[in-house]
C-alpha positions in Angstrom: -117.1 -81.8 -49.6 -120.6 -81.3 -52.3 -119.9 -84.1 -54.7 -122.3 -82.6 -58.1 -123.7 -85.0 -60.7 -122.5 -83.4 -64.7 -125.9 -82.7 -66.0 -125.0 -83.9 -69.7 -123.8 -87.7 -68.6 -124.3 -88.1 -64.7 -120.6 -88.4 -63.8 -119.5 -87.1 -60.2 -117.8 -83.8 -60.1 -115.5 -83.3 -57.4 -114.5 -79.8 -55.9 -112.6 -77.5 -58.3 -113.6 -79.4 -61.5 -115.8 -78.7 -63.9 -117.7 -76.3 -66.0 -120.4 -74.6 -64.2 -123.1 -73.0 -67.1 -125.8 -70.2 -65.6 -128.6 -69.6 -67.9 -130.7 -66.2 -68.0 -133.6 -67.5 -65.7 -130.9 -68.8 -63.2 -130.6 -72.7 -64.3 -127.2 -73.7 -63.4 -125.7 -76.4 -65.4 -122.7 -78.1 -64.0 -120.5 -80.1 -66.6 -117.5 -82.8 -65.7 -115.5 -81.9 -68.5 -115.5 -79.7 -72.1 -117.0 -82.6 -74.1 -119.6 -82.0 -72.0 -120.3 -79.2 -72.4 -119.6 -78.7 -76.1 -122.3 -81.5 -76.5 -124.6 -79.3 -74.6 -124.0 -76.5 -76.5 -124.6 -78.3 -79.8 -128.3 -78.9 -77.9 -127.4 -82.3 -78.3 -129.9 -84.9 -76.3 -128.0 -86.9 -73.6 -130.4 -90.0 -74.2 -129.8 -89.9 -77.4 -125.8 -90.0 -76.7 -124.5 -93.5 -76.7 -121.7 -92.9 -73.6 -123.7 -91.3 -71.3 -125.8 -92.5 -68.8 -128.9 -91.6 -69.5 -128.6 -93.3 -72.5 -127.8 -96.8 -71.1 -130.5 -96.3 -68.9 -133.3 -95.9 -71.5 -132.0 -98.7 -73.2 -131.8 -101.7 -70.4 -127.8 -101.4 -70.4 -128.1 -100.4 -66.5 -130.1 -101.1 -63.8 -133.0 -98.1 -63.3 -134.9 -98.5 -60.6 -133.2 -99.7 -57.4 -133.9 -98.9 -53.7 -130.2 -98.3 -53.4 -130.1 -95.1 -55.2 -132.3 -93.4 -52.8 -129.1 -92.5 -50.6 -127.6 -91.1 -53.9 -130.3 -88.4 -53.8 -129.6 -84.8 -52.8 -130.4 -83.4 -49.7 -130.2 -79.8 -48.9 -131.4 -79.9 -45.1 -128.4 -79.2 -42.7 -127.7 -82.1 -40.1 -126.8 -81.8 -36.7 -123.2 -83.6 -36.0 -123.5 -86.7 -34.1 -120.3 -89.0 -33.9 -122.5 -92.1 -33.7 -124.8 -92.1 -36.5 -122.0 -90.5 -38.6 -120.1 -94.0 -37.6 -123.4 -95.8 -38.5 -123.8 -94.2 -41.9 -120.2 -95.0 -42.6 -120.9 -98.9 -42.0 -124.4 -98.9 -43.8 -122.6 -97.1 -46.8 -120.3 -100.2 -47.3 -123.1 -102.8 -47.0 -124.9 -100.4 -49.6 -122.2 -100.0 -52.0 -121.7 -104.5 -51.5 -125.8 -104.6 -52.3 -125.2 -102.4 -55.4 -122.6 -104.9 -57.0 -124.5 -107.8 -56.5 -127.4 -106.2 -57.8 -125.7 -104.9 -60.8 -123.9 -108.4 -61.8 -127.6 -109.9 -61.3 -128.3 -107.4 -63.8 -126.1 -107.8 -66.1 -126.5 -111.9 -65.4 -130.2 -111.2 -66.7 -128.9 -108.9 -69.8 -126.9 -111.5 -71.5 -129.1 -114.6 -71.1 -129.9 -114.7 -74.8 -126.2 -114.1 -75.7 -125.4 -117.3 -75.3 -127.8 -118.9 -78.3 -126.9 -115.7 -80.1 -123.6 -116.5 -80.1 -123.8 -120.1 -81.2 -126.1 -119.3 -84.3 -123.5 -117.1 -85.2 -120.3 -119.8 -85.0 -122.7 -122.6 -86.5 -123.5 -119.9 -89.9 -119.9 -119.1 -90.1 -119.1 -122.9 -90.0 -121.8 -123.1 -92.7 -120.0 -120.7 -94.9 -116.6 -122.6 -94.8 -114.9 -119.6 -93.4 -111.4 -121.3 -91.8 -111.4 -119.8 -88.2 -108.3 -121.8 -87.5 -105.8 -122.6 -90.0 -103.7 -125.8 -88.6 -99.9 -125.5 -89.5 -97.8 -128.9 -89.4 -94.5 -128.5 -88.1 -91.8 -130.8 -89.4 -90.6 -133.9 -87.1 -88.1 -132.5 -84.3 -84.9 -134.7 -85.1 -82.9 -136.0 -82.3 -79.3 -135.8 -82.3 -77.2 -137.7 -79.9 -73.6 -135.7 -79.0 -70.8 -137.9 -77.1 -68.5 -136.9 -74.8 -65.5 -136.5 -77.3 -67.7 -133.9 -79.2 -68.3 -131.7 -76.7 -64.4 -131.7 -75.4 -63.7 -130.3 -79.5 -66.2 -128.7 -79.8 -64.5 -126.2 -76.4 -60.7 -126.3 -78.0 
C-alpha cells in the first residue's frame, strides 16, 4: 500500500482517494481533496496558504529540519522480503514515531517561550484601561428555616 503526499498541503493520500492532475510534459500532481485542487487551479502558492504545511513550515509553526524525516522520504528501489528486518523496521518505526513527539513538543516548548510576557503585558494594559473582566454578583443571605415534626405529618394529609 503507496501512501502519496497531496502536492498543494503535504497531507497523506491513501489508496483510492484523491485527485490525480497530469500536465502536458507528464508532471503528475496528486491532490487529497477538491479544495486542493481548486486552490491549485487558481495558481494559488501553497506557502503563501495559511493551513497548509508548507506554510507553517516557512514560518517557524513546525519543526523543519529533523533527522526523523529522512524515513518519510520516497524510495522507489524494490526490496527483497526478509521477515526479520521487516520485524526490525516495525519496532524502529515506533521508537521513531516516540522521538518525533518529543521533538515536536520541545518545539513547540521553544515557540511559545515569549508568550508568557506577551500575555501578561496584555492582562496588565487591560487592567490599565478599567475594562471589568469579572463582574462579582452578591447573592442575598441563604435563610434557614427550621420544620418540626408536626409540619411535615400536615404537610402529607
Amino acid at each position: 500500500m503507496r501512501l502519496e503526499k497531496c502536492w498543494f498541503c503535504s497531507s497523506t493520500i491513501y489508496p483510492g482517494h484523491g485527485i490525480q492532475f497530469v500536465r502536458n510534459d507528464a508532471s503528475i500532481f496528486r491532490f487529497c481533496r477538491s479544495k486542493c485542487h481548486k486552490n491549485f487551479k487558481m495558481k494559488r502558492n501553497p506557502r503563501k496558504v495559511k493551513w497548509t504545511k508548507a506554510y507553517r513550515r516557512m514560518h517557524g509553526k513546525d519543526m523543519t529540519k529533523d533527522s526523523t524525516f529522512e524515513f518519510e522520504r520516497k524510495r522507489n528501489r524494490p526490496e527483497r522480503y526478509d521477515r526479520i528486518r521487516i520485524e526490525k523496521t516495525l519496532e524502529a518505526m515506533k521508537e521513531i514515531v516516540d522521538i518525533r513527539e518529543k521533538r515536536e513538543i520541545a518545539h513547540h516548548k521553544q515557540r511559545m517561550m515569549g508568550n508568557k510576557s506577551k500575555m501578561i503585558k496584555e492582562a496588565r494594559k487591560e487592567l490599565d484601561q478599567c475594562i471589568p473582566t469579572a463582574v462579582r454578583v452578591e447573592t442575598p443571605p441563604k435563610i434557614k428555616v427550621q420544620i418540626r415534626k408536626d409540619q411535615i405529618h400536615a404537610m402529607e394529609e
